[in-house]
C-alpha positions in Angstrom: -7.4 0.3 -44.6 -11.1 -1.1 -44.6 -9.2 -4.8 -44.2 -6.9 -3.4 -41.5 -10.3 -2.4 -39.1 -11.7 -5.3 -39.6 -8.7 -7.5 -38.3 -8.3 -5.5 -35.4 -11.9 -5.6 -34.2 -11.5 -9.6 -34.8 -8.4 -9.6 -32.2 -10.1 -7.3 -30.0 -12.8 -9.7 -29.8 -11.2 -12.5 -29.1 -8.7 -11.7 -26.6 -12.2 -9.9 -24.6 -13.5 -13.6 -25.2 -10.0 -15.1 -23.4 -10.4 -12.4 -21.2 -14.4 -13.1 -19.9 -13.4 -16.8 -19.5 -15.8 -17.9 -22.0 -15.5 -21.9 -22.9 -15.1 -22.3 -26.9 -14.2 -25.9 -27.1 -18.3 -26.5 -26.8 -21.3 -25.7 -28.3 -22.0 -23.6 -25.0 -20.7 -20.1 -24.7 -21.7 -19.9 -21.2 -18.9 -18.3 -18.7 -17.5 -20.0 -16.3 -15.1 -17.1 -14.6 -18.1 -16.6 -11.9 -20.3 -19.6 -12.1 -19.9 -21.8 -8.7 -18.3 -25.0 -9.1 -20.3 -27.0 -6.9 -19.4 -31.0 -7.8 -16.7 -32.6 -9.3 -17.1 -36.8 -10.4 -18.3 -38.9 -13.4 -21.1 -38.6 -15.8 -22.9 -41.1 -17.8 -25.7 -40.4 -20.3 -29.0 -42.3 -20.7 -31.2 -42.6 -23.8 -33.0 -44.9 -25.9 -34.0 -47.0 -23.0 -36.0 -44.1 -21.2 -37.1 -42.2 -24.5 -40.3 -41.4 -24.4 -41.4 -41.8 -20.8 -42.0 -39.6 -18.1 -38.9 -38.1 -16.1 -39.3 -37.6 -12.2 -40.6 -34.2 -12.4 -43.4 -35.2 -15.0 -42.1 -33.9 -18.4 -41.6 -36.3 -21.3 -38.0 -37.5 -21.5 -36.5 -36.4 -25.0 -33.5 -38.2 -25.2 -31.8 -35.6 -27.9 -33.1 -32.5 -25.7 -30.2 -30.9 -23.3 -31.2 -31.9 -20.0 -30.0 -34.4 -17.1 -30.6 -36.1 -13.8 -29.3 -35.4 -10.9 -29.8 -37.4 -6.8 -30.9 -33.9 -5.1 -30.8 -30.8 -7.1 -34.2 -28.9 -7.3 -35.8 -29.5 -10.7 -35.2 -26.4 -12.9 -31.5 -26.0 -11.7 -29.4 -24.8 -14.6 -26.1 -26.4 -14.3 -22.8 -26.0 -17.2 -21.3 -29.5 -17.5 -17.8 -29.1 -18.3 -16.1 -32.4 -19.7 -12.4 -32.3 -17.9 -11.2 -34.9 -20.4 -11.4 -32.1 -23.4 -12.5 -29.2 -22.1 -16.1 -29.5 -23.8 -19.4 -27.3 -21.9 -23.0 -27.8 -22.2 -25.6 -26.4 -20.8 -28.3 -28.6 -19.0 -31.8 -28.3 -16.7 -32.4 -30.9 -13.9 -35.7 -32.6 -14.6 -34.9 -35.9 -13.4 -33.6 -37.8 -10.8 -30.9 -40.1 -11.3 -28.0 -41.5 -11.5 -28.5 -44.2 -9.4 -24.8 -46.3 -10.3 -21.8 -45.7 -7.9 -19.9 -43.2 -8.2 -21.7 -41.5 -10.7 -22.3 -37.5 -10.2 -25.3 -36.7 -13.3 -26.1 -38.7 -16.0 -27.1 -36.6 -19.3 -29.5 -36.8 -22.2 -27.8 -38.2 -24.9 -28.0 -34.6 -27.2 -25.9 -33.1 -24.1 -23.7 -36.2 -24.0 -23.0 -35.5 -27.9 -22.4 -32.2 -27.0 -19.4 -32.6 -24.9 -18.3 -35.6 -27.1 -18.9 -38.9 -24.5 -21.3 -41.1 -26.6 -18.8 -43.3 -26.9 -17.1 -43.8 -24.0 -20.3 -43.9 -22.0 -18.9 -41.8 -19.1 -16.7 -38.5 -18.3 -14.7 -36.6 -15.6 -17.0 -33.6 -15.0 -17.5 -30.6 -13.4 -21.0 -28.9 -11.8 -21.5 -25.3 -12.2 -24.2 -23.7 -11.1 -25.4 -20.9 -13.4 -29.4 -20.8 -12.1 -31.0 -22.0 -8.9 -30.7 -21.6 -5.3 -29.2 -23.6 -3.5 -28.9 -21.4 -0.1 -32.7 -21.8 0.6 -32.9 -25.4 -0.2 -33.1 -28.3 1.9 -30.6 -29.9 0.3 -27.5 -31.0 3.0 -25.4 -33.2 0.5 -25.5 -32.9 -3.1 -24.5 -36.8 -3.1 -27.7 -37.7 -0.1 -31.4 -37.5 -0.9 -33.5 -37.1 1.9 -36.9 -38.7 2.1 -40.2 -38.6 3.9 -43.9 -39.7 4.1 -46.6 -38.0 2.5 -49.6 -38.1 4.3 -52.1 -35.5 3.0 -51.7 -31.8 0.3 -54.6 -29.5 0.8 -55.1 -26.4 -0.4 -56.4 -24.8 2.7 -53.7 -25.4 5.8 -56.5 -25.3 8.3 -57.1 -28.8 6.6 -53.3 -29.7 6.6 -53.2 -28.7 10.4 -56.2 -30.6 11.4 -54.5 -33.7 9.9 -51.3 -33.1 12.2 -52.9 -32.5 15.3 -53.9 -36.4 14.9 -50.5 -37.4 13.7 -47.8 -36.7 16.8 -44.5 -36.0 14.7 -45.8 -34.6 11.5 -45.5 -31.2 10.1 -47.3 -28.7 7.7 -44.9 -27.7 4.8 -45.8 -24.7 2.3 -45.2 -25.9 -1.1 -45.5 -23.8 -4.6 -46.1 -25.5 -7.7 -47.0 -22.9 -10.2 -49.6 -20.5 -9.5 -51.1 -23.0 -6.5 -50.3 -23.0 -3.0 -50.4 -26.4 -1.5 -50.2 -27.1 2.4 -49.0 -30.7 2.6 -48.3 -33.2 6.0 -45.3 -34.7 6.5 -43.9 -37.4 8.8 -39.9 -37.8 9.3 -36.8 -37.2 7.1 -34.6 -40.0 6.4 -31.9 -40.8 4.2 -32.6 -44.5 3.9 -35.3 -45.1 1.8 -36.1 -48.3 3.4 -36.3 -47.2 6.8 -39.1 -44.6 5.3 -41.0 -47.3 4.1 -40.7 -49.1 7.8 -42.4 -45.6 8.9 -44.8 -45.5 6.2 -46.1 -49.3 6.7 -46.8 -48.6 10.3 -48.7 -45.5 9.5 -50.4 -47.2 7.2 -51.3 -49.8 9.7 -52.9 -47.2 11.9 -55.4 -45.9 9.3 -53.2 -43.0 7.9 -52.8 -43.4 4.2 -49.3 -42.3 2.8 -46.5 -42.8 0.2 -42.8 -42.2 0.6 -41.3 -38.6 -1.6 -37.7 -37.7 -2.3 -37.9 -34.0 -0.7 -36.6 -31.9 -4.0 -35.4 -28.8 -2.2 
């Protein structure tokens, strides 16, 4: 009798599980029934090459951690990577930017490449969930686009930010949080060529304003 419960409860179980739309081909047992798809393409991985060094957000890259790059997503976005070729899902954070070959969608850490079993073909027919992040309030326009701009000055009073501006015509005051600090930073232009940025930043440089060119994250 005690051997009949016990199989019942284990079919119960797993048709709820077939039921919730929970992957079990992966290591992840994250759902996918209401996640938002949000890009289908091909994935690479990267790994001992990069080991080591610092990713774009400022973290040290840990090549068998479960994390990945992406062109635009805001840093901290937790995405499910599902491999279409088997089915496989792992669970990733964006703290990098990347990749930067054609037709590439997000290139993994090699411990979530192992995960969904593409070590050794190198690459994979994915697809993007979005499980955490917000993607309505972002800047973003085009998953596939970064956008740039010059920095020209991040105070932490935006009297000081606005003081700058009124000197620059065309530049702006953006709020930025970064932790627990409030940063009030000048801006000049939004461009999706890199190199025409740089055109911009060289002739601001030229008048006397010191500045670098940013991917904006979000």
């Amino acid at each position: 009798m005690q051997s009949f419960k016990i199989f019942s409860l284990l079919i119960i179980i797993t048709i709820l599980i077939s039921a919730c739309g929970i992957s079990r081909k992966g290591t992840d047992f994250a759902s996918t029934e209401n996640a938002r798809v949000i890009e289908n393409g091909v994935s690479s991985w990267y790994g001992p090459n990069f080991h080591g060094k610092l990713t774009a957000n400022g973290e040290v890259y840990d090549m068998d951690g479960v994390t990945a790059a992406h062109r635009t997503l805001p840093f901290g976005t937790i995405l499910l990577v599902e491999n279409l070729d088997n089915g496989k899902t792992v669970q990733v954070r964006i703290n990098d930017r990347g990749p930067y070959a054609k037709n590439r969608i997000i290139d993994l850490s090699r411990g979530a490449a192992k995960r969904i079993d593409m070590i050794e073909a190198g690459t994979a027919r994915v697809r993007l969930y979005l499980l955490e992040g917000d993607l309505e309030n972002s800047r973003i326009t085009d998953l596939k686009v970064p956008t740039y701009t010059v920095q020209l000055g991040s105070y932490k009073k935006r009297s000081q930010a606005e003081k700058q501006t009124a000197e620059i015509d065309g530049s702006r005051v953006e709020t930025i949080k970064t932790g627990d600090q409030t940063l009030y930073r000048v801006y000049f232009g939004t461009y999706t060529d890199p190199e025409e940025a740089k055109k911009e930043m060289q002739r601001l440089n030229d008048m006397g304003y010191v500045g670098f060119v940013k991917q904006i994250e979000n």
